[in-house]
N, CA and C of each residue as an Amber inpcrd file, in Angstrom:
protein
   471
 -20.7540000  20.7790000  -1.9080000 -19.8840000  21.3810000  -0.9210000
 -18.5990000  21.8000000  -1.6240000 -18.2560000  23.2650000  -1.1890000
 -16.9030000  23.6460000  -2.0830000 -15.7340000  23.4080000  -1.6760000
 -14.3350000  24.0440000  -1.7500000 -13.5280000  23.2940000  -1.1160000
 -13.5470000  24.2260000   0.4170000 -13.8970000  25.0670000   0.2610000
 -13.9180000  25.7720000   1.8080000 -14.9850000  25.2920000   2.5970000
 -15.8710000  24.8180000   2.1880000 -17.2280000  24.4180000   3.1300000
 -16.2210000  22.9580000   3.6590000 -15.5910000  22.4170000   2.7540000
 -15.3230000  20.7240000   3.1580000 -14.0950000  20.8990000   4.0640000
 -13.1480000  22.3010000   4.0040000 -12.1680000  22.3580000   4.7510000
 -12.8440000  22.8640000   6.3660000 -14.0590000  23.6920000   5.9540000
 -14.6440000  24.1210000   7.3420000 -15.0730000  22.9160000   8.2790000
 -15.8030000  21.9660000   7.8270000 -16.1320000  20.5270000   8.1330000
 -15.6650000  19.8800000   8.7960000 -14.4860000  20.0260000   7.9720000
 -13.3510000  18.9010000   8.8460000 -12.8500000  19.6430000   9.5630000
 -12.2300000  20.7690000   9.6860000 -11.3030000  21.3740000  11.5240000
 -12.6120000  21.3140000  12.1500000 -13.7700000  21.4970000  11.8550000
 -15.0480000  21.5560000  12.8160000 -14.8530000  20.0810000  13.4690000
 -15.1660000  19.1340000  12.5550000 -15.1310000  17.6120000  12.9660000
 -13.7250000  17.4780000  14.0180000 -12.4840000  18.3880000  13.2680000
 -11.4460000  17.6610000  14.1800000 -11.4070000  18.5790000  15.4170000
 -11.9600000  19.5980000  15.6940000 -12.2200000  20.0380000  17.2350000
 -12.9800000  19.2110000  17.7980000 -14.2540000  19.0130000  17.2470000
 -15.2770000  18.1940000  18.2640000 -14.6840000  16.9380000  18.4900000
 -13.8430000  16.3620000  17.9180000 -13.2650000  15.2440000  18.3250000
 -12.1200000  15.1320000  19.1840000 -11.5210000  16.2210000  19.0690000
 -10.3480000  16.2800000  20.4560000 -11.4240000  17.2120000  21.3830000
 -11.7820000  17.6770000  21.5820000 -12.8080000  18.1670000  22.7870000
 -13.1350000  17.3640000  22.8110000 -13.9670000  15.8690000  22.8450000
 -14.5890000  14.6110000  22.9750000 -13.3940000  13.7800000  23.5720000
 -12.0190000  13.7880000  23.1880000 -11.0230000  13.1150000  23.7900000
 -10.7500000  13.4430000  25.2690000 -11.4870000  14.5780000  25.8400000
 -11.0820000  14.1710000  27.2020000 -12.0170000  13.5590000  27.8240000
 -12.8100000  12.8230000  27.3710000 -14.0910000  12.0920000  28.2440000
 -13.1930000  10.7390000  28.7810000 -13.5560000  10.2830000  29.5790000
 -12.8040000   8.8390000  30.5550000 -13.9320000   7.9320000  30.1630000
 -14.7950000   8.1530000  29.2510000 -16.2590000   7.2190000  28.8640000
 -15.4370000   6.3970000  27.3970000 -15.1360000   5.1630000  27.5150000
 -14.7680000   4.4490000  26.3340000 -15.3500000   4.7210000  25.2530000
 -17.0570000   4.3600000  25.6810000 -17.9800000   4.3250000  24.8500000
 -17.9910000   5.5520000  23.7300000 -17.6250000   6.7570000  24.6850000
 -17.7950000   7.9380000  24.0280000 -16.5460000   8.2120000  22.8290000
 -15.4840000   7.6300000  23.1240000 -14.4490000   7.7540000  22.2600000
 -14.7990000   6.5030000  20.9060000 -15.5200000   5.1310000  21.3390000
 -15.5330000   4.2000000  20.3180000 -16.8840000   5.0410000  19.3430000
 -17.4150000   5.5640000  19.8820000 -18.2060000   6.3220000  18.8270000
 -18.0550000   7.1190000  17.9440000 -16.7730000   7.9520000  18.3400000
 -16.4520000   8.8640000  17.7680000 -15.0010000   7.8950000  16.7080000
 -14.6510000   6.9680000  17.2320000 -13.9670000   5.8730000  15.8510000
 -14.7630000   5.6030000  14.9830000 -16.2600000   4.9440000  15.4870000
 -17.0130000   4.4260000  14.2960000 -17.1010000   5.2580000  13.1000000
 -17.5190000   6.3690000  13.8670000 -17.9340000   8.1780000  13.0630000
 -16.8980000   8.1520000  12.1410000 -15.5900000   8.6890000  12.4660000
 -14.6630000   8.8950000  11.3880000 -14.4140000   7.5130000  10.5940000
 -14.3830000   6.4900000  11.1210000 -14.1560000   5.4830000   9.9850000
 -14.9580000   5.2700000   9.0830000 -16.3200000   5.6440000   9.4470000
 -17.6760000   6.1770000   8.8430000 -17.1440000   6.6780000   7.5050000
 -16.9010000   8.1130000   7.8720000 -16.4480000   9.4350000   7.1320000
 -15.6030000   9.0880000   6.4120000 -14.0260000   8.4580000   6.6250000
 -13.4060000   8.1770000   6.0810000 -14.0270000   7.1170000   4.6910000
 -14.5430000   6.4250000   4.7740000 -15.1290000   5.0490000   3.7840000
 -15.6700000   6.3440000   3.0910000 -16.3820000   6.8250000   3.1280000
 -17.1110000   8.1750000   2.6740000 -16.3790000   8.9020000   2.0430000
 -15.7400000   9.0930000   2.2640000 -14.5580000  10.1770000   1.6460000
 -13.9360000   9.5120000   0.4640000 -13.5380000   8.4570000   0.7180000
 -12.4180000   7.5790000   0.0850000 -13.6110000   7.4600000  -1.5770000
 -14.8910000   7.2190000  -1.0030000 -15.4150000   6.5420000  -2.2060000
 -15.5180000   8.0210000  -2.9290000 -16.1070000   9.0250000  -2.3040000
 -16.3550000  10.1740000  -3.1330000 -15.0460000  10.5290000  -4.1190000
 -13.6730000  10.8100000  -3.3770000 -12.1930000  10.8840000  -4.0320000
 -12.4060000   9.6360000  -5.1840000 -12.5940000   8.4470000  -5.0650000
 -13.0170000   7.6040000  -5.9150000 -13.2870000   8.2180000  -7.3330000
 -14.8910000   8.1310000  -7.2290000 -15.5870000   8.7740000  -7.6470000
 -14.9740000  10.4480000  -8.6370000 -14.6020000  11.0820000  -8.1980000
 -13.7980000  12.4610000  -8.3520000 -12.9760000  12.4030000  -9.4650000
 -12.0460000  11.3630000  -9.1380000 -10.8180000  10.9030000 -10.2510000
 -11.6300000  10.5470000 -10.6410000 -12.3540000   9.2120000 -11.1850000
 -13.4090000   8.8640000 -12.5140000 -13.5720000   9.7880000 -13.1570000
 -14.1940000  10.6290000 -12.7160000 -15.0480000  12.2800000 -13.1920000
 -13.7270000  12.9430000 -13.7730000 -12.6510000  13.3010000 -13.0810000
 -11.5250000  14.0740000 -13.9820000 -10.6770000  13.4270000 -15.1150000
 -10.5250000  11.9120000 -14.9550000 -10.1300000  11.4370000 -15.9710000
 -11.2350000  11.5730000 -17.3460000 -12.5920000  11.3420000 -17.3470000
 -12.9620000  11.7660000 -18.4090000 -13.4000000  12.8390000 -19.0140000
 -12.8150000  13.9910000 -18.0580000 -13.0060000  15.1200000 -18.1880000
 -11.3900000  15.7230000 -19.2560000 -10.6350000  15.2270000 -18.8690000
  -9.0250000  15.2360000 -19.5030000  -8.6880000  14.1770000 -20.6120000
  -9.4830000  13.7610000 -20.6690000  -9.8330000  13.2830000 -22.0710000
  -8.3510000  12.5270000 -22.8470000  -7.6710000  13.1360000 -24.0800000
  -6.2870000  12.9520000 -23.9070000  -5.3950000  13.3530000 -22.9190000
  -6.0620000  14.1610000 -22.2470000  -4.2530000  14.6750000 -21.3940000
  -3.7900000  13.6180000 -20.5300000  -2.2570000  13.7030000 -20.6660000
  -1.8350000  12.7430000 -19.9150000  -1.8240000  13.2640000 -18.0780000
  -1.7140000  15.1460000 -18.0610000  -1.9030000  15.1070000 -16.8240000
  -2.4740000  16.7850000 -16.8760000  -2.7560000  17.5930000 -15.4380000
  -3.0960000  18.6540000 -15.3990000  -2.6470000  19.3090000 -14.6350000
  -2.1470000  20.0120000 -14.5040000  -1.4610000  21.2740000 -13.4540000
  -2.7100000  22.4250000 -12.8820000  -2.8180000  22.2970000 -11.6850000
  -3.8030000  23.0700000 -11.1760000  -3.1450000  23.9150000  -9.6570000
  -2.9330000  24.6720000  -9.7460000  -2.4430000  25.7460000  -8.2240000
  -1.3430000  24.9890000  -7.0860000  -0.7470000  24.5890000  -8.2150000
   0.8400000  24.1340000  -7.9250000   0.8190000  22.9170000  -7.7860000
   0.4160000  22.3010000  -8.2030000   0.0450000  20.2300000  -8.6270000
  -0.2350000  19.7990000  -9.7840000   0.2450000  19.0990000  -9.9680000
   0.3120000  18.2460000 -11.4410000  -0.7040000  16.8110000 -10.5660000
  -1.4530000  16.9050000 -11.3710000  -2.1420000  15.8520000 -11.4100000
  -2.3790000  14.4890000 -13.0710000  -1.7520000  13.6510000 -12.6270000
  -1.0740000  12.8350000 -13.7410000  -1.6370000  11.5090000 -14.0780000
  -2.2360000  11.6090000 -14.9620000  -3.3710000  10.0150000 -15.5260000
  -2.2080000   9.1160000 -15.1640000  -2.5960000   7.7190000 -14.7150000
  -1.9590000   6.9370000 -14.5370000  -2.4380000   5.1470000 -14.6500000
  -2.0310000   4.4320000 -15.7500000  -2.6140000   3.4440000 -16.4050000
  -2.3340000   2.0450000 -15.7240000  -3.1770000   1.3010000 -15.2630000
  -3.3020000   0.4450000 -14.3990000  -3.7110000  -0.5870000 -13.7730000
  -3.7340000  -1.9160000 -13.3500000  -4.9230000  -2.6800000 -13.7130000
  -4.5940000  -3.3000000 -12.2420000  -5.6220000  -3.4930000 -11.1960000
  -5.6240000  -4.1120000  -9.9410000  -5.1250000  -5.8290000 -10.2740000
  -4.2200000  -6.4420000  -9.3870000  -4.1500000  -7.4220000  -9.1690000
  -3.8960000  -7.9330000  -8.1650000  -4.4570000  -8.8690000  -8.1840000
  -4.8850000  -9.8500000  -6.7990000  -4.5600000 -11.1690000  -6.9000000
  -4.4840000 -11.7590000  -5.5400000  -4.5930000 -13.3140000  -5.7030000
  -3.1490000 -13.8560000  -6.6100000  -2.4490000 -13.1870000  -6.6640000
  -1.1590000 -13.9120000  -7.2270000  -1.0940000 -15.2450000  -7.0950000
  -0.4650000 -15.8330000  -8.2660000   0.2990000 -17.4670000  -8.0050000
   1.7450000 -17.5100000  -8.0530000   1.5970000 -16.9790000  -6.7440000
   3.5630000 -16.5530000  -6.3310000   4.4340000 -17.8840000  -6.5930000
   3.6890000 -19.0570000  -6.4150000   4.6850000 -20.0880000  -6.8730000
   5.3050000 -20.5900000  -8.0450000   4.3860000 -20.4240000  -9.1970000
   3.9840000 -20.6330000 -10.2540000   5.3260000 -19.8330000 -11.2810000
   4.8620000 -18.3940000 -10.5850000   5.3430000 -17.1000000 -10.9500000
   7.2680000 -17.2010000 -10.4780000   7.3910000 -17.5760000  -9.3500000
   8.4810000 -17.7590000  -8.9570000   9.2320000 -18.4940000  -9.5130000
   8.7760000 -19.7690000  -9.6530000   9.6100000 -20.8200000 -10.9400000
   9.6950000 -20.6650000 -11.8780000   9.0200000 -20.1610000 -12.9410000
   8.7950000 -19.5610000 -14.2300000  10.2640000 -18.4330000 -14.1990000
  10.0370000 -17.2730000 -13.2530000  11.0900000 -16.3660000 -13.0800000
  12.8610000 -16.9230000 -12.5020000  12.2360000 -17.9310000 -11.4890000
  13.7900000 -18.4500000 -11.3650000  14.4470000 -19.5790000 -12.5740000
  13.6580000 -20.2280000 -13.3800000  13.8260000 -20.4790000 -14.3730000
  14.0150000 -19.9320000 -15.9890000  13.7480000 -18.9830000 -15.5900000
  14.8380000 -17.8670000 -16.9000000  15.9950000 -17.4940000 -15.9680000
  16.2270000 -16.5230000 -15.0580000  17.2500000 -16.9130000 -14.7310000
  18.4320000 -17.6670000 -14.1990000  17.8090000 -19.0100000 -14.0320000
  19.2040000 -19.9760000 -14.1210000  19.5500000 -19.8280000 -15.8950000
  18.3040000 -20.0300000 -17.0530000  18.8890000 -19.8250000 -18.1980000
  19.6910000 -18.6600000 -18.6470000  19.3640000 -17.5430000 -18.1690000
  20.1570000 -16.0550000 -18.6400000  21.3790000 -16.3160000 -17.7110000
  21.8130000 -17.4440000 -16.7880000  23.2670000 -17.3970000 -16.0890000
  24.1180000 -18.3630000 -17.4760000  23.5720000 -19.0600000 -17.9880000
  24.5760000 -20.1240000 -18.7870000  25.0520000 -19.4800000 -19.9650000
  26.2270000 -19.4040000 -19.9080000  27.0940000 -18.9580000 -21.3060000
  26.7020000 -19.5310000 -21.9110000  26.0330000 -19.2840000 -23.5040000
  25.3250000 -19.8550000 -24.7400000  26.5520000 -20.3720000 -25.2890000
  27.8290000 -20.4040000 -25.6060000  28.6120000 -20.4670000 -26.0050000
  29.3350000 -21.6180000 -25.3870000  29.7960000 -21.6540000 -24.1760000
  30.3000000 -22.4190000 -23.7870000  29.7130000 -23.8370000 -22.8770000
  28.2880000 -23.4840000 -22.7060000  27.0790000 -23.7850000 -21.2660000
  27.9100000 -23.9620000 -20.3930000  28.6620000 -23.3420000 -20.2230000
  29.2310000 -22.7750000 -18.5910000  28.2360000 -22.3140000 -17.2250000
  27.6950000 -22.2590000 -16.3990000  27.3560000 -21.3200000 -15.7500000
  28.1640000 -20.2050000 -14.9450000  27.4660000 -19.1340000 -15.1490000
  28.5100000 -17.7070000 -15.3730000  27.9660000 -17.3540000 -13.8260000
  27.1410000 -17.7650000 -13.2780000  26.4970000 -16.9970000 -11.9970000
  26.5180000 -18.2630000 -11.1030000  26.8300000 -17.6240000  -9.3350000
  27.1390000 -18.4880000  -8.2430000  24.9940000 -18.8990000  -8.2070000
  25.0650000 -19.5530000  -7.3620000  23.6230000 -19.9530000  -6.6620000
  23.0630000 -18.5920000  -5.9970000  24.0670000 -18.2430000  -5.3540000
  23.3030000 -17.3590000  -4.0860000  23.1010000 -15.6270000  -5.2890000
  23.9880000 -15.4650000  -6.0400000  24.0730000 -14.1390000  -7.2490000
  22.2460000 -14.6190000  -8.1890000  21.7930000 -15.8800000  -8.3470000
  20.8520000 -16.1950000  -9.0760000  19.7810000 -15.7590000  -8.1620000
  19.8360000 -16.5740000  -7.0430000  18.5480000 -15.9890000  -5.6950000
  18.9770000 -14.8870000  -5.9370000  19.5100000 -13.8170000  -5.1390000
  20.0300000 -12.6300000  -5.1590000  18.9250000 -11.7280000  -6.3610000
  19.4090000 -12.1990000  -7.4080000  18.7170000 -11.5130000  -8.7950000
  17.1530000 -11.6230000  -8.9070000  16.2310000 -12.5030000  -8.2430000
  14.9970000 -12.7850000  -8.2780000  14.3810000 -11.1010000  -7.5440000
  15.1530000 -10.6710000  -6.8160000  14.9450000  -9.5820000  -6.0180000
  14.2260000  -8.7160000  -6.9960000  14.8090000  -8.2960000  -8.3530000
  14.7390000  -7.6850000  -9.2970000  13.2380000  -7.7180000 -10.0610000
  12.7320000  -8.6350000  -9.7250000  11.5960000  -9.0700000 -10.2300000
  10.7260000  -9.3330000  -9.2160000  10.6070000  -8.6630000  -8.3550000
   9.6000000  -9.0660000  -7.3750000   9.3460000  -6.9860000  -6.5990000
   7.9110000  -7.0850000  -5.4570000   7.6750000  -5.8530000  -5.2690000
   7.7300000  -6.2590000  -3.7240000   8.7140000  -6.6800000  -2.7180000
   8.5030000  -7.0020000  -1.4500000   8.3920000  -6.0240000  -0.8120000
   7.2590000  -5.6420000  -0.3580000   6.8120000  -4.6150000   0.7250000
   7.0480000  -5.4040000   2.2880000   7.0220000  -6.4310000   2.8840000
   7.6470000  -6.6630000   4.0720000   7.8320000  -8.2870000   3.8400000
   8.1540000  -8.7210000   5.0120000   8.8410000  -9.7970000   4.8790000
   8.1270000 -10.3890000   6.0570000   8.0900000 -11.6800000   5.8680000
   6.8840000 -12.7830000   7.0210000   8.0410000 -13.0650000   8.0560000
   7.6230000 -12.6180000   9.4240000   8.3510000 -12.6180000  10.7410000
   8.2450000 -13.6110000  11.2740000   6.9670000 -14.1280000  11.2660000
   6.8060000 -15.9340000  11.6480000   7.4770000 -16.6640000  10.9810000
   7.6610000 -16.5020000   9.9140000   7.8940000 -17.3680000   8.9900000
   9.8450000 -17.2820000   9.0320000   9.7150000 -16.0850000   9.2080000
  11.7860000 -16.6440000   8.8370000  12.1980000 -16.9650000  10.4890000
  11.5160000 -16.2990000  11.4680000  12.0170000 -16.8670000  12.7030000
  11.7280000 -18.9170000  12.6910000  10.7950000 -19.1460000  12.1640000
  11.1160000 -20.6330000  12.0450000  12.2280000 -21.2970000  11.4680000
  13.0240000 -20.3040000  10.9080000  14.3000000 -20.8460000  10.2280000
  15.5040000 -20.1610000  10.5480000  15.2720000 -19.5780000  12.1250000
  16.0300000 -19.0440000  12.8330000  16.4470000 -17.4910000  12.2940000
  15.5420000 -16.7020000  11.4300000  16.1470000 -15.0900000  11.4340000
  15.1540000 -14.4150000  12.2420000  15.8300000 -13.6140000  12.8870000
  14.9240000 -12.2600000  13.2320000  14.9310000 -11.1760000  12.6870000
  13.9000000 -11.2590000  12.1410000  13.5560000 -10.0530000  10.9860000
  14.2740000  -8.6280000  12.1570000  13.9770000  -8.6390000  13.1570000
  14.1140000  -7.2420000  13.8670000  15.6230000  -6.8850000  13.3310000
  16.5790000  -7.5780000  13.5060000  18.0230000  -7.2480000  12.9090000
  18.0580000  -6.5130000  11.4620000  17.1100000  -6.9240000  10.7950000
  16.9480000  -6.3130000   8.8720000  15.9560000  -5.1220000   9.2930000
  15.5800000  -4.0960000   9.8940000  14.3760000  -3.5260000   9.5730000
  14.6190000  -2.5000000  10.4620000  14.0280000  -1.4430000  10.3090000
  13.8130000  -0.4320000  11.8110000  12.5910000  -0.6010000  12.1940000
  12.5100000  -1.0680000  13.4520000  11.1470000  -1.5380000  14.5900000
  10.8940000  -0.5580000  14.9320000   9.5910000   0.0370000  15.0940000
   8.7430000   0.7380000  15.6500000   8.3560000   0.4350000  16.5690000
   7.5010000   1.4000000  17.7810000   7.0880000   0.9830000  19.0870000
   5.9320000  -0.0600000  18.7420000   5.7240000  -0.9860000  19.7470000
   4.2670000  -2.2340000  19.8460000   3.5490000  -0.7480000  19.4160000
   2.3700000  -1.6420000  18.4470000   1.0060000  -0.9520000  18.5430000
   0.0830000  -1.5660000  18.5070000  -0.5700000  -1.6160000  19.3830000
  -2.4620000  -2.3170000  19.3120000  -3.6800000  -1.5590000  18.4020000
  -4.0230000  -2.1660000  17.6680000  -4.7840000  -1.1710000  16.4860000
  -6.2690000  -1.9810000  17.0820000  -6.9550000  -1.2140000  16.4470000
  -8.7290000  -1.6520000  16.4840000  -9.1160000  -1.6410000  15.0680000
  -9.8670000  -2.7780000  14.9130000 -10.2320000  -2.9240000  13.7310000
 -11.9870000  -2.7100000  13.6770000 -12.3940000  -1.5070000  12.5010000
 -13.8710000  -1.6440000  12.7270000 -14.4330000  -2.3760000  11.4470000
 -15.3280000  -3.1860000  11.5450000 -16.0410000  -4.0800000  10.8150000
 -17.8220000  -4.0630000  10.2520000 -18.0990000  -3.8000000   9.5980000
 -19.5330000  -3.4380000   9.4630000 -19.9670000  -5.0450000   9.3340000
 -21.5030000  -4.9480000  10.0570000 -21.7340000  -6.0290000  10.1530000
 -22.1540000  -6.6060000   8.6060000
């Protein structure tokens, strides 16, 4: 499929699916979730797949410019399962050492400037809402809240 057959596909798919949105039949709309989440898993693996294929197609290049996109190798290794505790002491334990004047063993940095600095070394994408309201914060004050949303989750058996 070329890129016009796959662009025809999909506005095809995304009409029949808002024409399908005015049905009052649940059923008829949870089908049409399964479908695209279907498609989507589908998609995702083929794009997968795609990059594999262009990275060893580009051989050395670090990237490729194609009809106004740079497309850019990018070196990388999945990780999972962290030992955030482990990792945390190790890291807050160089920096209490990088606070002490070698010279004098003074400490040059307050407590809260040392926490503070751990920031630097970490990738916090959100922050646990259960968890700091047990110690009295509400995250809602730090953040911009979005409206409630109820999501559906689909699951293959």
């Amino acid at each position: 499929m070329n890129t016009q057959e796959t662009e025809k596909f999909l506005l095809d798919l995304y009409d029949s699916v808002v024409a399908d949105f005015k049905s009052d039949d649940p059923e008829v709309l949870a089908e049409i979730l399964i479908s695209l989440d279907k498609a989507k898993k589908e998609i995702s693996e083929l794009l997968d797949r795609t990059k594999e294929v262009l990275v060893q197609l580009m051989g050395e290049l670090p990237e490729l410019q194609y009809n106004g996109f740079v497309l850019e190798k990018k070196n990388g290794s999945p990780r999972k399962s962290w030992d955030h505790k482990t990792l945390a002491e190790i890291v807050s334990n160089r920096i209490i050492d990088m606070s002490i004047d070698m010279d004098t063993g003074e400490i040059i940095k307050s407590p809260q400037q040392m926490l503070m600095e751990i920031v630097e070394y970490t990738g916090i994408s959100y922050w646990r809402v259960k968890e700091l309201s047990k110690i009295g914060i509400n995250a809602d004050q730090y953040c911009e809240v979005g409206e409630p949303k109820t999501n559906i989750i689909i699951r293959s058996n």
